[in-house]
Every structure is written in C-alpha cells, then in structure tokens.
N, C-alpha and C positions, 0 to 999 in steps of 0.2 A: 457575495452572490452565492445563494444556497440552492444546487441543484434538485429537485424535488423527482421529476420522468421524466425517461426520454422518450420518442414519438418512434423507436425501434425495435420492432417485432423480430422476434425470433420464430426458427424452426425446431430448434430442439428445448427439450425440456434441460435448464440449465442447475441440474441433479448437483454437480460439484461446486457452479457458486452457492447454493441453498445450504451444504454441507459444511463448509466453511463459514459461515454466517454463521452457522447453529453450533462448531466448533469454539468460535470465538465468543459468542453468549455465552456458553457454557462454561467455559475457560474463565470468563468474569465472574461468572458467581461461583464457582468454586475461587476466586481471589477475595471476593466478598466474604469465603468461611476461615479463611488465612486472613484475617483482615489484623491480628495483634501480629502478624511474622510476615508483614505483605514485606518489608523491603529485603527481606531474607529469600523469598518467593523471586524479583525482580531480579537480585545478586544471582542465584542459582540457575533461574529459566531465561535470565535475557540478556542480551550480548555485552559483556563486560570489555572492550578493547584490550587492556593491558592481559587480563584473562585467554582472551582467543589468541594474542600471539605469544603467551610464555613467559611474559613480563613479571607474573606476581601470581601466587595462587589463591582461589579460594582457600576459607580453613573448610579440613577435611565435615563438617555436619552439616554445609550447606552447598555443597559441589557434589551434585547430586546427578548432572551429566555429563560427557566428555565438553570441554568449550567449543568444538564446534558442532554441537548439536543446538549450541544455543544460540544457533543463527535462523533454527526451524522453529525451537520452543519460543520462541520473544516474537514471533510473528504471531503470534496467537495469547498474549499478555495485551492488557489493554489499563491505562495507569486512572482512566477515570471513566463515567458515564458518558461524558462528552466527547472523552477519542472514542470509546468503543461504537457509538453511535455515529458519527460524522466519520469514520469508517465504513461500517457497514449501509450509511445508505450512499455512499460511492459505489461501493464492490457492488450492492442493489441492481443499482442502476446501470452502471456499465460492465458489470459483470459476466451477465446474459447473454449479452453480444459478441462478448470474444471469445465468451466458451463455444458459442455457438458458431466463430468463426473457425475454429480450429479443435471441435471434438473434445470431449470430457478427460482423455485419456493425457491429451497434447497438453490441456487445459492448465490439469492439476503440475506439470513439469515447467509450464512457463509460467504459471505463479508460485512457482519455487527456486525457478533460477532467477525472475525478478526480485524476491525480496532474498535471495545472497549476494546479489548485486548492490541494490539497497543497502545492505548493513557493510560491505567493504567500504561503498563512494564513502558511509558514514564514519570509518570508524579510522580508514588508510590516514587520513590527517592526522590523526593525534592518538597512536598505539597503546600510549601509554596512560589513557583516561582509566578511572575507574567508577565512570557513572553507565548504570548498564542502560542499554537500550531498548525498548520494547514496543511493540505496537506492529498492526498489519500494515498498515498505511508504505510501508516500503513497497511493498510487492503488490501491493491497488494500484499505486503510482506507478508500474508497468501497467497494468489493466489498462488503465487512462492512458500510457502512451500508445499503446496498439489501439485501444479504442480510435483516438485522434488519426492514424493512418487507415483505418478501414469505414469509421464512418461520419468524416468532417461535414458532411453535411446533411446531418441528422439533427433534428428538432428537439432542443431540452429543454423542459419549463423549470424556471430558476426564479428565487423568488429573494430580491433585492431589498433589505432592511433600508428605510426612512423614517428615522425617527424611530415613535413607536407604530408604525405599521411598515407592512409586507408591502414592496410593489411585486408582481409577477407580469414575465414576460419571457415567450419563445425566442429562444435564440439559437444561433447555428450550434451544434457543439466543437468543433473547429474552430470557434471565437473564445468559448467557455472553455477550453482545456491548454488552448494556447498562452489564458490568459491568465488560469489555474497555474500553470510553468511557469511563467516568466514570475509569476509571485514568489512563489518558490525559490527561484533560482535568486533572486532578490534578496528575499530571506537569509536565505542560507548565508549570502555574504554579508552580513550585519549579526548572526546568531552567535549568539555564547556559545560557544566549546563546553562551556563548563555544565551544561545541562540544558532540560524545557525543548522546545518541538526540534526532531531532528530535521531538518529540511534539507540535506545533503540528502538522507536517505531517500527524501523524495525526486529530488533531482536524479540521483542514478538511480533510481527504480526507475522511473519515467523513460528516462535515455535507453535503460537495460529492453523495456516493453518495445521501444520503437528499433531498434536492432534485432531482435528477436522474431518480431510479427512475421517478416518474409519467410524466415525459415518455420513457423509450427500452423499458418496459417492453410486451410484450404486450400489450392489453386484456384477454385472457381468465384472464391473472394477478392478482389482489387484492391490495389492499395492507392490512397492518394496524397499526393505529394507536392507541394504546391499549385497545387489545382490540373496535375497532371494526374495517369489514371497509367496505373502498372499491374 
C-alpha cells in the first residue's frame, strides 16, 4: 500500500519539511560523486553501533566525525534511489501537517529527537554490530507517529499494487499508519541483525513521535486516542 496525498491542508507554509527533503536529495548526489569510496562514506557518516559506544574505532582517514554526531549525519545518507525516495514521499506527505501542528522551530527539534531515538531502539540490541546504519526513515517514523495522534481521521489516497496495475483507494489515515506499524513491528521481529531495512529504528522512531506529540504540539491542536479526543 503506497501512500500517494493526503486530503490535509495546512496553515503554514511547511519551510522545514521542504528543507530536509532538499537536504537529503542533495546528500544523495553528492553520495552519487563518492560513488568508488560510497562504503567508506556510510562507515564515517552513519551510525556504526560498536563505533557510538567505544567498542572499536574507526581507522583514523575515515572517522571524520565524533561517533555521536553520526546519529544526525546517517539521518541524511540514503543507501539507494528506492530508500531516498519511499522516504521523502512519507516526510511529503505527512510532513506538513506536523510541522504545521507544532511550528517550524518545535518541528526541526522533534525530528531530531525522533530519529536519536530511532537509531538507539536500533542499535541498544546488538552494541557490538559493525554494520553502519543510515537513512531518514527513523525520524519520518516519528512524523507518522504524531501524524497518527493528531489526524486519524484524515483521508489518504494510497495506491494498492494488483498484479501489474495500481488499485487506488481513500482510506482513513489512522487505518494506514496503524497498519504501516504493526508491519514494522512484525518486521523487525523476523529481521537480520546482520544488515538490510532497519525496522527497529522504525518502530522506535514511531513510538518516540507518539510520546513526544503532547509536549511540542500546539495546544489548540487535539490529539486522538482511540477515538477519544484530548
């Protein structure tokens, strides 16, 4: 189920998801010009576990940042066409609405403490890995969880692969993000450690989003909670 738009207007111009969108493009084609030293790029900018708690070091030509900076650098690595894009049209699309639930400023701090949450759920299991981690998709996976508390019942056209054709069809997004998690968290408990999609990180990004939303949100924004309204 590929979500395409939601049927959720904003009030403000959503300045900071547009900038991150054009961050993480950018980011890929400059990986595009490191394309002979890309996994030397990945080692150095993206979260290496045994790296961030002291277990092993880089060698000194490609530990190019302190290790926990590259909990903010690996949110902005993106390892193919496919993640950078199936990224950015999540952030897309429900981007807008939680910036715009909680202001540019709140915005750019809760998509930052969501994807450090993201790369710990990811990485606290197994310390001693050294396969580095990368991609935004931790910290979207807050977006989508706050998204899911502030507007489950908002309309997303999603467009269901049959075969070879598209079906499309609106659906609540409160069915779609629920159903986006429980995949996840599914995931995750079948996934190799030893590499390929981090789905922990999605899981605790996600959890990290819906903990968060009450404290950076608005007040004059509700939150809802199984079909209760706070």
């Amino acid at each position: 189920m590929i979500p395409i738009h939601d049927d959720n207007p904003t009030e403000k111009t959503p300045y900071v998801t547009y900038a991150l969108i054009a961050l993480c493009v950018w980011t890929f084609f400059w990986e595009l010009s490191q394309v002979n030293r890309l996994e030397q790029v990945f080692y150095s900018l993206g979260v290496v576990p045994a790296v961030l708690f002291g277990e092993v070091m880089l060698a000194p030509e490609i530990a190019v940042v302190p290790p926990w900076v590259s909990i903010f650098s690996s949110m902005f690595l993106h390892g193919s066409w496919m993640h950078l894009l199936s990224n950015m049209l999540y952030l897309w699309i429900f981007g807008n609405n939680v910036e715009d639930a909680m202001g540019h400023g709140r915005f750019i701090i809760f998509y930052l403490l969501c994807g450090i949450a993201a790369a710990l759920f990811q990485v606290l299991p197994d310390t001693g890995s050294t396969i580095p981690m990368i991609g935004a998709s931790g910290a979207i996976s807050g977006v989508l969880g706050a998204y899911l508390l502030l507007y489950p019942h908002a309309t997303v056209l999603v467009a269901v692969p049959l075969g070879f054709f598209f079906y499309t069809a609106r659906i609540p997004a409160g069915f779609v993000l629920v159903l986006w998690f429980l995949m996840q968290l599914l995931s995750s408990s079948f996934a190799n450690q030893a590499g390929g999609v981090a789905f922990g990180a999605h899981v605790g990004g996600f959890l990290a989003g819906m903990v968060l939303i009450p404290l950076f949100r608005e007040k004059r924004h509700p939150l809802y909670f199984f079909g209760m309204r706070f």
